[in-house]
Structures are given as C-alpha cells and as structure tokens.
N, C-alpha and C positions, 0 to 999 in steps of 0.2 A: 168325838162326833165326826162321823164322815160323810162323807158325799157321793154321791155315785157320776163320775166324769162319761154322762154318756160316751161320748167320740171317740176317748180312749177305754173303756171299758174299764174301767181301773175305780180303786176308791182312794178319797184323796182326804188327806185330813183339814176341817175347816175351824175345828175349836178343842182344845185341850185341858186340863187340871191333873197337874200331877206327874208328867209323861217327861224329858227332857224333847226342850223345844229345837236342837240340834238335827237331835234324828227325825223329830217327827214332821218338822218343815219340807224334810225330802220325801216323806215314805207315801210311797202310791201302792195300792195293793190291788191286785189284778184280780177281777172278782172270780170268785174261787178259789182263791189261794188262801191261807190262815182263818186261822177262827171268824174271823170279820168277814172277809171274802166267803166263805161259808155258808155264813147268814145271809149274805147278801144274794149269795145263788139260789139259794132256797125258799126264803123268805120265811124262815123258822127262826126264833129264839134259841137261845143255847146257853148252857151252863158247864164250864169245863171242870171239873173240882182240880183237876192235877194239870196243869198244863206242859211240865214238865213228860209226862204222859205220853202229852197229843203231843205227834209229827204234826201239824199245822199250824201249830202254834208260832207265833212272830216275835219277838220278845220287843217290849217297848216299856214297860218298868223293872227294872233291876232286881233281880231275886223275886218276881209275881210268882205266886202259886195257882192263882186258880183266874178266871174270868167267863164274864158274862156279857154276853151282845144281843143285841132286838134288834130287827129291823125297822127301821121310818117309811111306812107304806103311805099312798094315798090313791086310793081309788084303785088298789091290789096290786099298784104301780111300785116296788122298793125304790126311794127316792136314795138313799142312804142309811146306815148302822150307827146305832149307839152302843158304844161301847165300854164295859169296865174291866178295870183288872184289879186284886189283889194279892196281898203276901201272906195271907191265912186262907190257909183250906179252906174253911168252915164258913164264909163272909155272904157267900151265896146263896140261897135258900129258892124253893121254889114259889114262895111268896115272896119274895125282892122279884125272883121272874117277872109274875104275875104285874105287881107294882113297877116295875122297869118296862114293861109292855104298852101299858094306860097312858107312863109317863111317854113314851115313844109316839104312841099312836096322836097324843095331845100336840107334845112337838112339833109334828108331822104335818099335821094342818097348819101349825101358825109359820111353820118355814114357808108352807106351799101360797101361803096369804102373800108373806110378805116378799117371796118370788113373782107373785102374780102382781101385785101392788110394783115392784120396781121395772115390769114388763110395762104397764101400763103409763109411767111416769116417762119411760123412756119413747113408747111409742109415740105420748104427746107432745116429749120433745123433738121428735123429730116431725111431727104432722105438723109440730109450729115454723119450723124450721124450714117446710115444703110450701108453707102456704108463704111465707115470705117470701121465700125467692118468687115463686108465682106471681105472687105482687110485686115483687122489683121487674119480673121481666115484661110483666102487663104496662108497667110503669113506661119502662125502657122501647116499649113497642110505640105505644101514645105517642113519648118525647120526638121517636124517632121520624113515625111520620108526621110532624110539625115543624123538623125545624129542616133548613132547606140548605143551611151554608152548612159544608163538609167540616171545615174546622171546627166548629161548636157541637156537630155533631159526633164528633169524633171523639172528643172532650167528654162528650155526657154519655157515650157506651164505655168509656175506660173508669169515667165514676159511679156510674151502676154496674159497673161489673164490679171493683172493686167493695159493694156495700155487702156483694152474695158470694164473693169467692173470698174475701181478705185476702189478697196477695198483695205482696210489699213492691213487687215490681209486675211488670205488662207493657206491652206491643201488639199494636194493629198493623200489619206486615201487605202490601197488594204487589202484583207484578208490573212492574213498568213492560214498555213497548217491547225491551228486548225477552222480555219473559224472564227477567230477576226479580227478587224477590227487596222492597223495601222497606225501611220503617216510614208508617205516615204521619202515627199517633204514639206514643209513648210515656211510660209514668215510672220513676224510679229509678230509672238506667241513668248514666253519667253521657255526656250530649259524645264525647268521643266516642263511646261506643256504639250509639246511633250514628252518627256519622259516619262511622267503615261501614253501615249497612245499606248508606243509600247510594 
C-alpha cells in the first residue's frame, strides 16, 4: 500500500505483507517510475503477467513474476496504489483486476475518512489550545490592571506566562538610566546568574 507524498511527488510505502521490510522501509518511488509509479500517473489499473518483461518493473519480492496495481482514487484525486506481486505467472486474472479495483476504490474512502477524522482532531486540538491561551492572556490583562505594586505584578506575568508557554526558565529584562539592560523579575535561573545581569 502506498501513498502518494504530495511535496515530494514520490510514493512512499505505508503498509506491507509479504515484501522484506529492509528495503521496503527506504523505497520511495517517484511517480512515474515502476509499475506503481505508472499507475499512479495514470490512474489506470494494470496487470504485468511477466515483469521480468517490463523495464519498469522494481523488484521488491524475490523471484516475483508477475504483478498487479489499482489505483486509491477519491474524487478522481489518485491519493495512492495498491499494490500486489507474485511468483506464478498465472495469479492475476482480469477478474482479481476487477475485484482489486472495488477492493481499492472501498479503501479509498475509508483512508480518506480516517485522514479527514485525524484533520479534525487535530484542528480541535489546537482551537483548544488557542482559546486557552486567549484566556490566560485575558486573565493576565484583568490581573494586570489591578494590581498596582510592581513586585507582585511581576510575579503574576512570569506565572501566567509560564501556564501558556511551559518554559522551565524566564526573565523580565528593562533598561536602567544608563540604557543597560536588567533582570527585574526572574524564574528558574540561579541568583548568580541574575546578579552579573543587574
């Protein structure tokens, strides 16, 4: 089963039986190139009987004779190739075609679901993740204009910052008179290393 890697134009293998998983972990196929690359530019099925035959052929089972690849279409869009190979001529028929087609096109959809399904899981996680900060800095706006001594205010932007940024260390940095640059507020550092700063 392969995928088609928009960005790189390439197909890339995502699930195997059969194949050794050495070569097939590295093998990207450049759409067009081998019988898979083929199918994939065309958007035709295909049945090799000889692949010893065909110059396009890629070798990925040892002694294969023959193979057969469909495309995974959705919405005339080739998403990726399913592909088979075997060691007998004879294995392929144009009813396995047929029946390898049905099985591809059915695929096809439920990969496209469960792509669209992991799109949406993620968008949520991150619209959850926006409306949070949104509300720590609404938070942080409130606290801010209430409380009137620098100290504590200073104190409560280095712990609302740390609820939306997790960092293990932070410095609130201003210029003194001479136009250097201080620590005023700090969280994490060791006190020496604030002290060469002020």
């Amino acid at each position: 089963l392969l995928f088609d890697d928009n960005s790189k134009n390439n197909l890339v293998v995502k699930r195997v039986n059969g194949y050794k998983n050495d070569f097939l972990s590295q093998l990207k196929i450049e759409v067009g190139r081998g019988i898979t690359g083929w199918v994939a530019k065309t958007g035709k099925p295909l049945i090799v009987a000889d692949v010893r035959k065909d110059k396009r052929y890629i070798e990925g089972v040892t002694q294969a004779v023959s193979e057969m690849a469909v495309p995974l279409k959705i919405n005339n869009k080739i998403i990726g190739v399913l592909d088979t190979e075997s060691k007998d001529k004879k294995t392929f028929t144009k009813e396995k075609l047929e029946l390898l087609s049905i099985f591809a096109s059915c695929s096809a959809t439920a990969i496209h679901n469960a792509q669209l399904l992991s799109e949406i899981r993620t968008n949520s996680d991150e619209l959850k993740n926006k409306v949070k900060i949104l509300s720590t800095l609404n938070i942080l706006s409130d606290k801010m204009s209430n409380i009137l001594n620098l100290s504590a205010l200073l104190k409560e932007i280095i712990s609302l910052s740390r609820k939306i940024l997790k960092f293990s260390q932070c410095a609130i940095l201003l210029f003194d008179e001479n136009k250097e640059l201080y620590i005023i507020a700090s969280f994490g550092y060791k006190k020496d290393i604030v002290n060469k700063i002020r």
